[in-house]
N, C-alpha and C positions, 0 to 999 in steps of 0.2 A: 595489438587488437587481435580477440580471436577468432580466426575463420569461419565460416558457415559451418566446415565440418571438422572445425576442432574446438576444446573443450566449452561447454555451456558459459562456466564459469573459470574465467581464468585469473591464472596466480603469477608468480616471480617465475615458478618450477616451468609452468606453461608457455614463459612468455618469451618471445625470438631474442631475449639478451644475451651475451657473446657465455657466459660461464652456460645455464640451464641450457642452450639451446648447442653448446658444441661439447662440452664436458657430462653435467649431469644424468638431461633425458638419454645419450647412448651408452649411459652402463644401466640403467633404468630398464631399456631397452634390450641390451644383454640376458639382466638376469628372467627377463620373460622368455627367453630361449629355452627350450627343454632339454639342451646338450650344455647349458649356462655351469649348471651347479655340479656336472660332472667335471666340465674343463677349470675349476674353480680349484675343487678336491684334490684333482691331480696334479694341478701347478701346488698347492700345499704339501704333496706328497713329496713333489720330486724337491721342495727346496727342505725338506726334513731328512731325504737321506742326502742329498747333496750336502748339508750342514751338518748331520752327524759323522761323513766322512772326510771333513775339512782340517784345518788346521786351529779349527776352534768348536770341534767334537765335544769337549771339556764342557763349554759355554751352554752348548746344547742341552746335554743330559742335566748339567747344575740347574739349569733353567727349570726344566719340568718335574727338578727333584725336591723342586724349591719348598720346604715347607711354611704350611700357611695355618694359623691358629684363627679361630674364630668363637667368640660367645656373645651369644643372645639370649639372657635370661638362663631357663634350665637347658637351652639349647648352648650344645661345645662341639665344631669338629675342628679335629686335627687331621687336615690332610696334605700332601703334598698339591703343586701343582696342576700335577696330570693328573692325579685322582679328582680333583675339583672340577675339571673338564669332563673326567669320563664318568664318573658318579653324581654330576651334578647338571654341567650343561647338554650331556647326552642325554637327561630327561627331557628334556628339550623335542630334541629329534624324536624321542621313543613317543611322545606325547602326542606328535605330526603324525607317526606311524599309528598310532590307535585311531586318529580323529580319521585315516586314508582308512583303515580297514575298518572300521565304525558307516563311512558313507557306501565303501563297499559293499556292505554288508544288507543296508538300509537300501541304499537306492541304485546301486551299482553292479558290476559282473558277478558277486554275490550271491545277491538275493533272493535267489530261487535255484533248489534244489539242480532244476535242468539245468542253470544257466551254470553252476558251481562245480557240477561233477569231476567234470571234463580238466579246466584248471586246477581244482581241486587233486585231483589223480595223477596230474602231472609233475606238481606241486611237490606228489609224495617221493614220487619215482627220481625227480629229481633233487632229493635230500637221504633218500636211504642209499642211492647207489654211490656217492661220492661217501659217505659214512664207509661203507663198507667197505671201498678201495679203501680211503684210508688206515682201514683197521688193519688190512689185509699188510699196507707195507709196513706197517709199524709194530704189529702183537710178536713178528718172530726176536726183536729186540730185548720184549720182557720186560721192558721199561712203562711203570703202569703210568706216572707222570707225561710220558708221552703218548700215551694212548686216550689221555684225556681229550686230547684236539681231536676226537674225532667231530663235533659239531662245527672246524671252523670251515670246511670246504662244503656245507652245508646252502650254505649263504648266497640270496642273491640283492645285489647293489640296485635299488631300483633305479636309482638318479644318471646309474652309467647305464645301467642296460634299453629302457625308454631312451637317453641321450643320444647313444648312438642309432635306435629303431627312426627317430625323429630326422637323421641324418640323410635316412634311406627313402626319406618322401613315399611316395606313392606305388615305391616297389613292395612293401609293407603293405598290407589292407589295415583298414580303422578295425576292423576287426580280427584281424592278427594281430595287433598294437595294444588291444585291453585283452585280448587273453594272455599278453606276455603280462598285460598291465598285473592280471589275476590271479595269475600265478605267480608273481612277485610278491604279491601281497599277501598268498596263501603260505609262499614261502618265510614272510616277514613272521606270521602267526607261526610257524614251527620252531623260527630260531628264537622267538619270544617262548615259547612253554619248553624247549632245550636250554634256554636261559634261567626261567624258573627253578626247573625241575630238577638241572645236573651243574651247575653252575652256581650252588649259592653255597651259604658256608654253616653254622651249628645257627639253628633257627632259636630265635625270642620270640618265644610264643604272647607272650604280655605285650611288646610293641608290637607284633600282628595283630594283636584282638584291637589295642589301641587308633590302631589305621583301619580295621575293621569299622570302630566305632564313628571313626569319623566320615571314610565310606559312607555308612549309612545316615548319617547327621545332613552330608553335602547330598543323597539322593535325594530326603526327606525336603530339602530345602528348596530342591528344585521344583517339588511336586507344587508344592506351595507357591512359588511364583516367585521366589528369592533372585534374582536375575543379576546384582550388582559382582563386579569384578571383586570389589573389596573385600566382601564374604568370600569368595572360594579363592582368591588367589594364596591371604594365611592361611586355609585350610588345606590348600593345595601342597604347601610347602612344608607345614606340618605333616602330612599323610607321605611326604619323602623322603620327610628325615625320621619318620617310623619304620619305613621300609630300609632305610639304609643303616639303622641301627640294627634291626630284626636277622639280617643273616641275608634274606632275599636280597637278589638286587635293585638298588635302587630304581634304575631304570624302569624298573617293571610296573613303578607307582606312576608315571608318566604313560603307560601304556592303558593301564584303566580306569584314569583320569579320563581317557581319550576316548574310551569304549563309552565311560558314562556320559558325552557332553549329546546334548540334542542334537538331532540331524533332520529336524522341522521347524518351522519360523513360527513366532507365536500367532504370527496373521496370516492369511492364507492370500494369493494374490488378490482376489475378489474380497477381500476386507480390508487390502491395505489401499485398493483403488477408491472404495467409498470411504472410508477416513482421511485421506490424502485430499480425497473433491472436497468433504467436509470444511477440512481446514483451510483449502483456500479459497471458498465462498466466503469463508468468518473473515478470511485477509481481506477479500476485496472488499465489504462491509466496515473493518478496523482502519482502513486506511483513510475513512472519509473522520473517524472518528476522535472525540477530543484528545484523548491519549493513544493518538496513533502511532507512537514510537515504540513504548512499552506493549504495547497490546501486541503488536507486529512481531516483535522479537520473541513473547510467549507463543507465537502460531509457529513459526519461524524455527523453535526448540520443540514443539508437539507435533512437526512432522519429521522431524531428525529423528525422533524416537520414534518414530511409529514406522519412518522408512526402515532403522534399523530393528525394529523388531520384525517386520518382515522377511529379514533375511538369518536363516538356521543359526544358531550359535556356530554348530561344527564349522559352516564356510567362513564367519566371521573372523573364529579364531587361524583356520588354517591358512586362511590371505592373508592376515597378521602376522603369523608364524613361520608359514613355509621359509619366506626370505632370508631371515634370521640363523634358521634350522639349515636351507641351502648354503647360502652364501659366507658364514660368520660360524657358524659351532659345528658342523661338521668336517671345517678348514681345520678348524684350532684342531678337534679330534686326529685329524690326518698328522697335522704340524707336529700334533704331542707323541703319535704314538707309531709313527711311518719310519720312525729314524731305524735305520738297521745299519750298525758298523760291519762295511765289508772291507774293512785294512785292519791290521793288526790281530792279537788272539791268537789259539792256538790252531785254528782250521781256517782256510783256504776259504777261499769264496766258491770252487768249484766241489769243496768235502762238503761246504754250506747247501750249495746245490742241489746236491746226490744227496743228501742224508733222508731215511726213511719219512723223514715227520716234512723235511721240504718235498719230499718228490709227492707221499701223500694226501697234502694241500693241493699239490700242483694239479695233477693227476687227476684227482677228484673233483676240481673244479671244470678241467677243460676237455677232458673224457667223461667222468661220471657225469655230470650235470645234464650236456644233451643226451647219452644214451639213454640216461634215465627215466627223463621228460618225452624223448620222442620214444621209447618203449612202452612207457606209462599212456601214455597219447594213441599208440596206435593200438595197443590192446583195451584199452576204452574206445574208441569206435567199432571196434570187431565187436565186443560185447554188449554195442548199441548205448552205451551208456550218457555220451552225449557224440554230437557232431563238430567235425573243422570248423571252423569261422571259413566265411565268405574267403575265395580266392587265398587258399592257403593248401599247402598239400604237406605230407609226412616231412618233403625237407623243407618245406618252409619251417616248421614244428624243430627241428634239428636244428635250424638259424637261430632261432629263435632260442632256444633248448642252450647252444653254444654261448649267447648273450647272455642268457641267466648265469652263465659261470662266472660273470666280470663279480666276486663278491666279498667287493673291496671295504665298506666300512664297518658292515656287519662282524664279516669273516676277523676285520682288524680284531674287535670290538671282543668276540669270544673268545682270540688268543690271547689277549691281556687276562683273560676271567677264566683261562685254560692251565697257563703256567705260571710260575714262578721263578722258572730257570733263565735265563737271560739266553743261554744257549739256542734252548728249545724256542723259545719267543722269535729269535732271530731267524731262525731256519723257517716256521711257520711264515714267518711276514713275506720272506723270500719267494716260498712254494705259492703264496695269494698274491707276489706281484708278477710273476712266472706265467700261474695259473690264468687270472685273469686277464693279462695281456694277449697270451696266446685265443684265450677263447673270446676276448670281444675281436679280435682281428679273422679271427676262421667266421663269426657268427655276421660281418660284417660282408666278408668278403660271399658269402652263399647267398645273403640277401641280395646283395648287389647284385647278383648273376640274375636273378627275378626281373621280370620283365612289367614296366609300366604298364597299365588300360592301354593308353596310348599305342605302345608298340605293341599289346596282345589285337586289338582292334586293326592295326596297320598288317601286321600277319597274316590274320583273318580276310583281310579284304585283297593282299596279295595272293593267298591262296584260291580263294572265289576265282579273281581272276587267270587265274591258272587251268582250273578247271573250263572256266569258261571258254578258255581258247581251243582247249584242248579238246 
């Protein structure tokens, strides 16, 4: 039976039985943690190089090299494993990331020029300076394949960076917390148009017009009131596998899928409370009435609907989604592409290291990132452009600035689309687990020196009385 104050309507899931009540509801409960989907990733991480430098290394790569043939009509791909993950179920993730910077954008730290600058600026400062380190250890090589990476120290991890800010409780302000939020997000839009723009391969311009067209068939459809899944989910899958034929990355077709979903409910609250009364004045009326089983269960589905058109499509899909996108395809992504052999070959784990394109990554992630951001930051307050958030100062900016360098999936995600050398691949992955290690542990440890309300108020009041004796 359920509580006063637990659920309305209870289920199997809800109910004090020994599996839902000791097994289920606490991973349930887990992945509503915002440190959940980062400790998730990195246990994925660590058993992908741990497995790739095992005694069954072999098993690993055969795994992900696995090729998989598929036909659907005029639809064929041939792809490997890991290309199926990262060209397929990374739409996935990229999809979350349009629908996060789509409410950003609409209702969020975004949405106004004031509010946007400041992150925005930050944003920049901390993706051109890690750029440039990198170029800087790598251009004296002359190696132009390697100088490709220079977007992957770019990158920042929202899932680890919020994970560990969420760690740090209330030494964080809520608003230190969405301007890193904002800047992750500004930063997500940069590694998406460096994706686009330097990262794709000989463009078909015929399947771009084709995903064009469909674009607009699925905007037209929405104008019109077309709302069912049914429609836009082939349309959706069609318009990914135009982009993944076309040269662009596929991914990118998940991105503004995400950009175009509504980010307002077809009812407004004040319409969804007088339809809501409506319908269940007609209940209490159907229940006296001669077919009041049928009748009931038509009210019964005409407020399901009307509840859920009250709520935005974007939050629909992205409660639906996040879980999926956290817990399940950004694991597999980690699982498939984290493995780096450090035994065997012809270089050392310590030449693996040192090498231009690992120190680069490194480098750029856990030095470029905060100088970047807290230089960007504070020459945008000088020039009035925008202001700190509430109870935040240059090094909090710096902490925070350090945490943006953890830029783990993204950063994976461009060295798969940067090289082709297995070398190269290997020493980048290296310089981002390096890089980001060091910089969420430095951006961790400066927050933590920040002092609660609590003990800024208990200072405060020590001090008074200081004076006062005195």
């Amino acid at each position: 039976m359920a509580t006063p104050d637990g659920p309305i309507h209870e289920t199997w899931l809800t109910s004090d039985r020994t599996v839902p009540h000791r097994f289920i509801r606490p991973v349930i409960e887990f992945t509503r943690i915002e440190a959940a989907g980062g400790i998730v990733l990195l246990i994925a991480a660590a058993i992908a190089i741990i497995w790739a430098n095992s005694a069954w290394s072999e098993a690993y790569f055969d795994l992900f090299n696995t090729p998989l043939e598929v036909s659907f009509g005029p639809i064929h791909l041939d792809e490997t494993l890991k290309e199926i993950i990262n060209d397929g179920l990374m739409v996935v993730f990229f999809f979350v990331v349009g629908l996060e910077i789509k409410r950003e954008l609409v209702v969020g730290e975004l949405n106004s020029v004031r509010k946007a600058s400041l992150p925005v600026l930050a944003a920049l400062g901390g993706m051109i300076v890690p750029a440039l380190i990198f170029v800087a250890f790598v251009a004296p090589t002359g190696d132009p394949e390697a100088l490709r990476g220079w977007g992957i120290p770019m990158a920042t991890d929202i899932a680890f960076s919020v994970g560990v800010v969420a760690l740090l409780g209330s030494r964080v302000s809520v608003s230190a917390k969405l301007f890193l939020l904002a800047l992750a997000i500004v930063d997500d839009i940069g590694a998406i148009l460096v994706i686009a723009l330097f990262y794709t391969d000989d463009l078909s311009f015929g399947y771009l017009a084709f995903a064009a067209a469909l674009l607009v068939v699925m905007a037209a459809a929405r104008r019109i009131g077309i709302s069912s899944l049914l429609f836009y989910v082939p349309m959706a899958f069609a318009v990914w596998y135009c982009f993944l034929e076309s040269g662009v990355h596929a991914t990118i077709a998940g991105v503004i899928l995400g950009l175009m979903t509504p980010a307002y409910a077809k009812y407004s609250d004040e319409q969804f409370r007088q339809k809501a009364v409506r319908v269940l004045e007609r209940w209490d009326i159907n229940r006296a009435s001669p077919h009041a089983e049928e009748r009931l269960d038509h009210d019964a589905l005409e407020l399901a609907d009307v509840a859920k058109s009250s709520v935005p499509p974007l939050n629909r899909l992205e409660h639906a989604l996040h879980p999926w996108s956290s817990f399940v395809i950004v694991p597999l992504f980690a699982l498939a592409n984290a493995g780096v052999r450090f035994v065997g070959g012809d270089t050392s784990l310590g030449e693996q290291l040192t090498s231009p394109v690992a120190l680069g990554v490194a480098v750029g992630l856990m030095v470029g990132k905060p100088l970047g951001i807290t230089a960007a930051t504070w020459i945008g307050v000088k020039l009035n452009i925008g202001v700190l958030p509430r109870r935040t100062t240059i090094k909090t900016v710096f902490g925070l600035g350090a945490l943006a360098g953890i830029g783990f999936t993204v950063s994976l995600f461009v060295t798969e689309l940067a090289f082709t050398h297995e070398i190269l691949s290997d020493e980048a992955k290296l310089g981002i687990f390096l890089g980001s290690f060091v910089a969420g542990v430095v951006g961790y440890l400066i927050l933590r020196s920040q002092k609660t309300p609590e003990e800024d108020f208990a200072d405060a009041t020590e001090r008074l009385a200081d004076s006062a004796s005195s």
